[in-house]
ZAMARGU-4260 file (C-alpha; in steps of 0.2 Angstrom, whole numbers, plus 5000, padded with zeros to 4 digits):
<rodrens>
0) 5010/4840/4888 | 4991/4837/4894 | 4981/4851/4890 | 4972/4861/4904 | 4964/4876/4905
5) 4980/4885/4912 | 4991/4879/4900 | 4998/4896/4895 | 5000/4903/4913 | 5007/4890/4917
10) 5020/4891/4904 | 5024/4910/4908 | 5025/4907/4926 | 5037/4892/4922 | 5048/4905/4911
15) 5046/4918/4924 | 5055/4917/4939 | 5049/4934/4947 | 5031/4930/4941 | 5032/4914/4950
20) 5040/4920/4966 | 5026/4933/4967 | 5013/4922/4964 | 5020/4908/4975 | 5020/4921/4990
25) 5004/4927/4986 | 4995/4910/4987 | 5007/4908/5001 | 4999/4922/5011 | 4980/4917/5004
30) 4980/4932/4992 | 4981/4923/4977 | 4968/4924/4959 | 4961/4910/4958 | 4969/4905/4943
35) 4984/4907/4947 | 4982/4897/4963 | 4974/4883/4952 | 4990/4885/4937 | 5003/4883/4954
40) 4997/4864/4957 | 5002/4858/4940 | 5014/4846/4941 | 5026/4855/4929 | 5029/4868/4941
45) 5032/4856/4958 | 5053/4859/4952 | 5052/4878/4949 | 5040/4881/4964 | 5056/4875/4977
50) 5069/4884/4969 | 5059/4903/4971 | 5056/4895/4987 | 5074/4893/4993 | 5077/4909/4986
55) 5064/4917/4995 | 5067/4906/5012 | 5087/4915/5010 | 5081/4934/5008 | 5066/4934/5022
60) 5079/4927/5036 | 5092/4938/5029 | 5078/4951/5031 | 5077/4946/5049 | 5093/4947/5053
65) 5098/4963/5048 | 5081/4969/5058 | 5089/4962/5072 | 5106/4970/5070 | 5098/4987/5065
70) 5088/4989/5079 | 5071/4987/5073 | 5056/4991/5082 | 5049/4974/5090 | 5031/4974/5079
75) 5041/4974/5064 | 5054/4961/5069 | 5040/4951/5075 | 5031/4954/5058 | 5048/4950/5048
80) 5049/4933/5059 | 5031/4926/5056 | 5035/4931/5037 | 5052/4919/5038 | 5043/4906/5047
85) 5029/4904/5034 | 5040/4904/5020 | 5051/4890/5028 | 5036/4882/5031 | 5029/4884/5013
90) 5047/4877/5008 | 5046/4863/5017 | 5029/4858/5010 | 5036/4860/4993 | 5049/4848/4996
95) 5038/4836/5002 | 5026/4838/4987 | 5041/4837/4976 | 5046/4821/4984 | 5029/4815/4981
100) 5026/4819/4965 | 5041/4827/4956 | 5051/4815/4952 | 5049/4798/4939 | 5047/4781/4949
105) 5064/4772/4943 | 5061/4754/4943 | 5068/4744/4959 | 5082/4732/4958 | 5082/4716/4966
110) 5086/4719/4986 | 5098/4705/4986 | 5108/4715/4971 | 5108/4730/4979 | 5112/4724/4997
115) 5126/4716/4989 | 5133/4729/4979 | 5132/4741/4993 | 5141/4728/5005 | 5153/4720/4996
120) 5155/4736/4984 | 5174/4729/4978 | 5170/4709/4975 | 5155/4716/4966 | 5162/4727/4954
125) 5176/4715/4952 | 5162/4702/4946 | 5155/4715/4937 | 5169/4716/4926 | 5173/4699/4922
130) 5154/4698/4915 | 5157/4712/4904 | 5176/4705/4899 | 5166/4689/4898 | 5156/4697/4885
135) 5168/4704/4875 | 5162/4724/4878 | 5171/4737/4873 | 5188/4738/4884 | 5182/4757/4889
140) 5167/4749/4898 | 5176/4737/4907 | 5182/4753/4917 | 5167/4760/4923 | 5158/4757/4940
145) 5144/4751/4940 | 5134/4766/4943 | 5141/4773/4927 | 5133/4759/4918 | 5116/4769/4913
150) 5128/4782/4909 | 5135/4768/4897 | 5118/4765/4889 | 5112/4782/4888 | 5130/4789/4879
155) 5130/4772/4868 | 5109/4777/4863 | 5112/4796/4861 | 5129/4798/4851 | 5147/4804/4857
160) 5144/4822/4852 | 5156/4835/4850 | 5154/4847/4867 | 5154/4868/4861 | 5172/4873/4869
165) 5165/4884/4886 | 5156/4866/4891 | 5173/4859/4888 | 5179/4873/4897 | 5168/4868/4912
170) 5171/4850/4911 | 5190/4849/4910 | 5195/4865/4924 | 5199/4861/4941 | 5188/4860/4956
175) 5192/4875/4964 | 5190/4885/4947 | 5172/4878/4944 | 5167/4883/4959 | 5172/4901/4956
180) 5163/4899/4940 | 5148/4896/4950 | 5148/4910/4961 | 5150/4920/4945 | 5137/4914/4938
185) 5127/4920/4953 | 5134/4935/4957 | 5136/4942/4940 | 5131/4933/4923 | 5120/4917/4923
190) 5129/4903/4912 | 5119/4892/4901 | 5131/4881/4898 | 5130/4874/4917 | 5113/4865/4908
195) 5122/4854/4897 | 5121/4836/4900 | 5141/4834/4902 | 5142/4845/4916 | 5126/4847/4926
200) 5131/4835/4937 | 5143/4842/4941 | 5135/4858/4943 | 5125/4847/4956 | 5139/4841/4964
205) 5148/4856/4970 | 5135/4869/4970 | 5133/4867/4989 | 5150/4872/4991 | 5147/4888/4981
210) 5134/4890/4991 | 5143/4890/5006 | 5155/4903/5000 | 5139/4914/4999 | 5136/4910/5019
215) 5154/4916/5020 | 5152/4931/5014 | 5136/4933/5025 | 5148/4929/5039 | 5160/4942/5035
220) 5146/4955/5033 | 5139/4950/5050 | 5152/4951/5060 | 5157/4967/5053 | 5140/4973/5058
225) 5140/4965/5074 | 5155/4974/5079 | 5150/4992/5075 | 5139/5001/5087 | 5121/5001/5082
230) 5121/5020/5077 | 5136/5017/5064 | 5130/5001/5055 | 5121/5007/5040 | 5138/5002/5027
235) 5141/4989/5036 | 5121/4979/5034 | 5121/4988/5016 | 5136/4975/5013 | 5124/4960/5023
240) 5112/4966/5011 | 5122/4965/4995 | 5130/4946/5004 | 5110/4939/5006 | 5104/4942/4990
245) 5118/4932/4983 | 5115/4920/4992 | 5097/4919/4990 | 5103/4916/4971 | 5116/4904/4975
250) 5103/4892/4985 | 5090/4895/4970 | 5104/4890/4957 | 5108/4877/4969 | 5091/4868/4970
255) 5092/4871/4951 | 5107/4860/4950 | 5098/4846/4958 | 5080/4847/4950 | 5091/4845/4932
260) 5105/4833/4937 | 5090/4822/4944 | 5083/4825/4927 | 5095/4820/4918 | 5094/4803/4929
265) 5078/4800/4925 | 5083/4800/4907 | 5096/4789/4909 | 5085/4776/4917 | 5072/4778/4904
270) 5085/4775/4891 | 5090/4760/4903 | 5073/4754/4904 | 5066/4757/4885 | 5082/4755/4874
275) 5092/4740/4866 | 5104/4742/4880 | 5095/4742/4896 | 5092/4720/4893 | 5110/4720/4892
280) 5112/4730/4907 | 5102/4719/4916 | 5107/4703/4912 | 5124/4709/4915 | 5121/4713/4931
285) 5109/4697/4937 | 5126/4686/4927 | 5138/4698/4942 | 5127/4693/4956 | 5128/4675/4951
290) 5148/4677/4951 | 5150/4685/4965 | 5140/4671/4975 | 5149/4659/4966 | 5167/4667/4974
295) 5158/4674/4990 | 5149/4660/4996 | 5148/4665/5015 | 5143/4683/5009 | 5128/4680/4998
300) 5122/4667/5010 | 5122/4682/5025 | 5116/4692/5010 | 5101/4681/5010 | 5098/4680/5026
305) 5098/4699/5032 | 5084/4703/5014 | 5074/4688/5021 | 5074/4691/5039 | 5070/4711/5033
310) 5056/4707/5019 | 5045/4698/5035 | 5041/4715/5043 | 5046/4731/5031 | 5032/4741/5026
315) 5038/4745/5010 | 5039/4725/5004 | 5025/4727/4991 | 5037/4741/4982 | 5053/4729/4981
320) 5059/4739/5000 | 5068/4753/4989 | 5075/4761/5002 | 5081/4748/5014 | 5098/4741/5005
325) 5109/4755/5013 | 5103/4749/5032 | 5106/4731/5027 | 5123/4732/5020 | 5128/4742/5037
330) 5122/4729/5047 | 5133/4716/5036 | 5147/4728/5036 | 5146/4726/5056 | 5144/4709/5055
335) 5157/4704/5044 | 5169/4719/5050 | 5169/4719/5030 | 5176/4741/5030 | 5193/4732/5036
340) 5196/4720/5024 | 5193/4729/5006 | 5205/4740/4998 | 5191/4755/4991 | 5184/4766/5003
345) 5166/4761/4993 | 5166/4746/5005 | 5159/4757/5019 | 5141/4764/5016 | 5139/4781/5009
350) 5128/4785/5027 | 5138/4786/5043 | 5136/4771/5056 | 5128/4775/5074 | 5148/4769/5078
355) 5151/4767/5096 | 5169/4769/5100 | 5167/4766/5119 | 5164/4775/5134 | 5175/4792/5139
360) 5185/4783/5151 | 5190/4768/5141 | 5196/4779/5129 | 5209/4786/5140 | 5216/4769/5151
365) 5230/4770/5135 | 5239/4789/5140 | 5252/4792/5151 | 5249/4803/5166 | 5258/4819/5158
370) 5243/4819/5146 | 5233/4835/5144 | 5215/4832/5139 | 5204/4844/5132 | 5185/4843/5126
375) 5179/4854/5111 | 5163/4858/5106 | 5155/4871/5092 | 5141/4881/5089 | 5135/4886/5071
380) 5120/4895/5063 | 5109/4891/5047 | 5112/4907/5036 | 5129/4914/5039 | 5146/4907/5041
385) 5149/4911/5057 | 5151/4899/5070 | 5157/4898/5090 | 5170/4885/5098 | 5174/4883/5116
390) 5187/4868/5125 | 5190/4865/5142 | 5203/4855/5148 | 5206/4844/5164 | 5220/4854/5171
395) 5206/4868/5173 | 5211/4881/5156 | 5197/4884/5145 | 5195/4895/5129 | 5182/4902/5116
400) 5184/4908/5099 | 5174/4913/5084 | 5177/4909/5063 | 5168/4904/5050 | 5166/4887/5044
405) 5154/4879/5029 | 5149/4865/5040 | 5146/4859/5060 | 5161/4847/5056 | 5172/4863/5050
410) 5167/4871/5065 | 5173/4855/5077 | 5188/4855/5067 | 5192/4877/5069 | 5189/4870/5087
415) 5199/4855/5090 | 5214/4865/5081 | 5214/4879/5091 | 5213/4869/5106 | 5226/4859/5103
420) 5237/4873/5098 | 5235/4885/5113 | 5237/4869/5124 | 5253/4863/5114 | 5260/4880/5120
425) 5257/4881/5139 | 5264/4863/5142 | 5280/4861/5132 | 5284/4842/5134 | 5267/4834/5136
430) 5256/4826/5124 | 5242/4832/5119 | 5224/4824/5117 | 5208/4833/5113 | 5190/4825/5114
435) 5179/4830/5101 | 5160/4823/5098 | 5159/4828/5080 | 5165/4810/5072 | 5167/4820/5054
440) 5178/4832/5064 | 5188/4818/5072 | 5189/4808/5056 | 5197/4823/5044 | 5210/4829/5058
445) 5214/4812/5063 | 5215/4809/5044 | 5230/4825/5041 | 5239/4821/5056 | 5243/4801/5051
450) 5247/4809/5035 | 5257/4822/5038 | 5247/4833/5027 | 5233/4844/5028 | 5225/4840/5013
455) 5221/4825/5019 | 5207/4836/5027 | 5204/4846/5013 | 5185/4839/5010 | 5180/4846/5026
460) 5190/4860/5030 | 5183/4873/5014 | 5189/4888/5020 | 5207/4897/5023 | 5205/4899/5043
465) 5201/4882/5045 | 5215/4875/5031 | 5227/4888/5040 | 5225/4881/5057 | 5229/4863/5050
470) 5244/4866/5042 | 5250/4874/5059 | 5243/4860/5069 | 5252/4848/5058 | 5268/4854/5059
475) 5267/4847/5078 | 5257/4834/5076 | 5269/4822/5085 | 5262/4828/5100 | 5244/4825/5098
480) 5228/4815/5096 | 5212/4819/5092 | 5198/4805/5097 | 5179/4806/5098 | 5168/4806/5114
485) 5150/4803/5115 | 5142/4819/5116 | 5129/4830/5128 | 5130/4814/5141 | 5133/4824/5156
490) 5150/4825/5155 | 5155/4839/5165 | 5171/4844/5151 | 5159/4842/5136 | 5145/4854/5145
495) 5158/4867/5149 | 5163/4866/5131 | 5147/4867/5123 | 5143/4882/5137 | 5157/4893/5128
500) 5154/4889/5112 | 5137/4893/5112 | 5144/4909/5123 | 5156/4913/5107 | 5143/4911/5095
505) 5131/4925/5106 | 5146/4936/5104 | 5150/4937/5088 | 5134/4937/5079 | 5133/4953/5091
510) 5119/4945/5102 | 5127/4950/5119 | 5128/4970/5123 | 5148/4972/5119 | 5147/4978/5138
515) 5142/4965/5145 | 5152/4953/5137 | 5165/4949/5149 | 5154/4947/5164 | 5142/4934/5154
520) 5161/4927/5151 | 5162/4928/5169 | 5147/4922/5174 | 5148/4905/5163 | 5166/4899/5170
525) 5158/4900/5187 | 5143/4891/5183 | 5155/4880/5177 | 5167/4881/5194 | 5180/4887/5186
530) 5188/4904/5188 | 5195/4913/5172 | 5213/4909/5172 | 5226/4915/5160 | 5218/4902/5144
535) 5202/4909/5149 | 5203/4918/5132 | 5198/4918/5113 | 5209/4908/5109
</rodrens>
């Protein structure tokens, strides 16, 4: 560690996560010493500095909200606001500087490697493997992807060691039991043993989803709150109190997660980079690329062609274009309509595709006349749970409802169920078809209705409202189709939707007057030019 004249403070303010808070809100609000100020630009605090950050971001718009629900006077509200925003603001300049500075420069892989692999992720890793059978490597490394292959090097370098049995514990329990580990960790005991190498990443991994359980609770509390009248709603925002300050842990044990699982890749790749194994590695890897040209011809040459077209006019040439391959291999995936023709899902890039699955109208020509189609759309906020959906339907029936989901997609998903259902039970006989413009949404109920299974959906559907809907939906899923519209074009179905989900989301979160909610209910379906009718309910 370089010497400076802070060196200490620094040291204590990277132990301390109070002292660094303070003094981050301090400088924050330009009432910082000097020296501390000077001790908060050492590098060795860029990590800490964005995880007091996200804890502080959680509590001051938790601070606002229950202003809001507690009918503050406006001076304060507006003094509680311009605290939020700063801190958001000093949160997102940390990031940035953590981006910039914060993290090791991994060396670059050749672009035609990394296009490939990304691509043509199965004929890769198939090459891959017959180099390391070709070389005679242990049979256990002849199973593991090629991403796990730094992994390889740094277990091979550092020694199999025996794990202390509460790591062991953490490694080997189910998701669902991790996760609840987490939120204990946050809400009552922090666990040292989420450090240890075998399980950060995963701590990484799920800690977003422990997260989201904290904005569940948040949107329990809320709507509590919300419901009561202003004069009786001191247990009620004691609880949204209590739900905000465990969340404001969770997202700082969260941004831990990733600041450590990223150090622990930085590592690896050192250990890639510095150690016996890394020239194996990479001649391992060069000797794939070579095989999978030799057996994809056609594919390495378009390989070829999309780097060299790219390399004439990418900014980022001169640092081997490090973060171009992703953009490449979905342009090849296009091309070659290669998603289709591989077996593992890795075929397909990690980022979604700007997919265009045709125009509203085209993607009706194929139902009967008996169809009844619906649109849904959601609303959501940042901090709670909470969300709004709303559907309209061509035969002139609408509806609105509020739940909590972890995500927008959860949301669509709460939306597209409930639609679906209260439409299934006005019209006995005829099919069912709800438009939705969330492709996430469309994808995971599609998913559990071609299954026959409402796990099929579990990645996005988190929470039990969401998970109890598709089970229910499932059971009748002969009798409906979910299929994706473009969104927010005009579309007078999709409008309306978005109208009262955005309406629901108001009401819930308690920002209509609960007296004048059914005439701003009223007022929307006629701006709308529609009248409410018997689905003009929460459905």
């Amino acid at each position: 560690m370089t010497i400076t004249p802070h060196t200490e403070l620094i040291r204590r303010l990277a132990d301390d996560f109070t002292a660094l808070q303070d003094a981050v809100l301090a400088d924050m609000n330009g009432v910082c010493a000097p020296e501390i100020a000077a001790a908060l630009q050492d590098e060795a605090l860029v990590g800490p500095v964005t995880v007091v950050l996200a804890h502080a971001d959680v509590l001051a718009r938790g601070a606002v909200r229950q202003a809001e629900l507690s009918s503050q006077p406006p001076d304060r509200l507006r003094r509680l606001r311009a605290h939020a925003r700063r801190v958001r603001r000093a949160r997102s300049q940390a990031e940035a500087r953590y981006k910039k500075v914060g993290r090791r420069c991994r060396p670059v892989e050749p672009l035609e490697l990394r296009v490939a692999r990304a691509a043509f992720r199965p004929a890769y890793d198939e090459s891959l493997r017959q180099e390391l059978r070709g070389r005679g490597l242990p049979d256990e490394t002849l199973q593991a992807p090629e991403g796990d292959l730094a992994r390889w090097v740094w277990e091979r370098e550092t020694g199999v060691r025996q794990l202390p049995a509460a790591v062991r514990e953490l490694c080997d329990c189910d998701d669902e039991t991790f996760v609840g580990a987490l939120l204990l960790d946050a809400r009552e005991e922090e666990n040292p043993y989420l450090q240890d190498d075998a399980v950060v990443e995963r701590w990484a991994r799920h800690a977003r989803t422990a997260l989201a359980w904290g904005r569940y609770a948040i949107g329990q509390a809320e709507r509590e709150a919300a419901a009561c009248a202003p004069t009786v709603r001191r247990t009620p925002l004691e609880a949204l109190d209590d739900a905000y300050q465990d969340a404001a842990v969770l997202a700082a044990r969260c941004r831990e997660a990733q600041l450590r699982s990223t150090a622990l890749h930085d590592r690896m790749q050192a250990a890639l980079a510095t150690g016996p194994g890394g020239e194996l590695v990479g001649e391992c890897r060069a000797a794939a690329l070579a095989r999978f040209a030799e057996a994809r011809p056609e594919a390495w040459n378009r390989v070829r062609d999309v780097t060299a077209r790219h390399r004439v006019d990418c900014p980022e040439q001169a640092d081997g274009c490090p973060h171009c391959h992703r953009a490449l291999a979905a342009v090849l995936a296009d091309s070659l309509d290669e998603c289709t023709h591989e077996d593992d899902d890795a075929a397909c890039p990690e980022e979604d595709v700007d997919v265009t699955y045709g125009d509203r109208y085209a993607l009706l020509t194929d139902l009967p006349d008996s169809a009844v189609v619906a649109v849904v759309d959601a609303a959501a906020g940042d901090d709670s749970a909470l969300c709004g959906y709303g559907w309209a339907a061509e035969d002139g029936a609408t509806g609105h409802g509020h739940s909590l989901a972890s995500s927008s997609g959860e949301a669509e998903v709460i939306g597209i169920c409930a639609a679906a259902l209260s439409l299934l039970d006005h019209h006995e006989d005829a099919p069912v078809v709800v438009l939705c413009d969330s492709v996430q949404a469309v994808k995971a109920v599609d998913a559990a209705l071609s299954a026959g299974d409402a796990e099929a959906a579990r990645r996005v559907c988190v929470f039990p409202e969401s998970r109890e809907l598709m089970h229910r939906l499932v059971r009748r899923r002969h009798r409906v189709q979910v299929r994706w519209l473009k969104g927010h074009v005009g579309h007078e179905l999709n409008e309306a939707a978005d109208a009262l989900a955005r309406f629901a989301f108001r009401r819930v979160t308690g920002r209509i007057p609960s007296g004048a909610v059914r005439r701003e209910e009223t007022r929307i379906l006629r701006s709308l030019g529609r009248e409410p009718g018997p689905l003009s309910v929460a459905a």
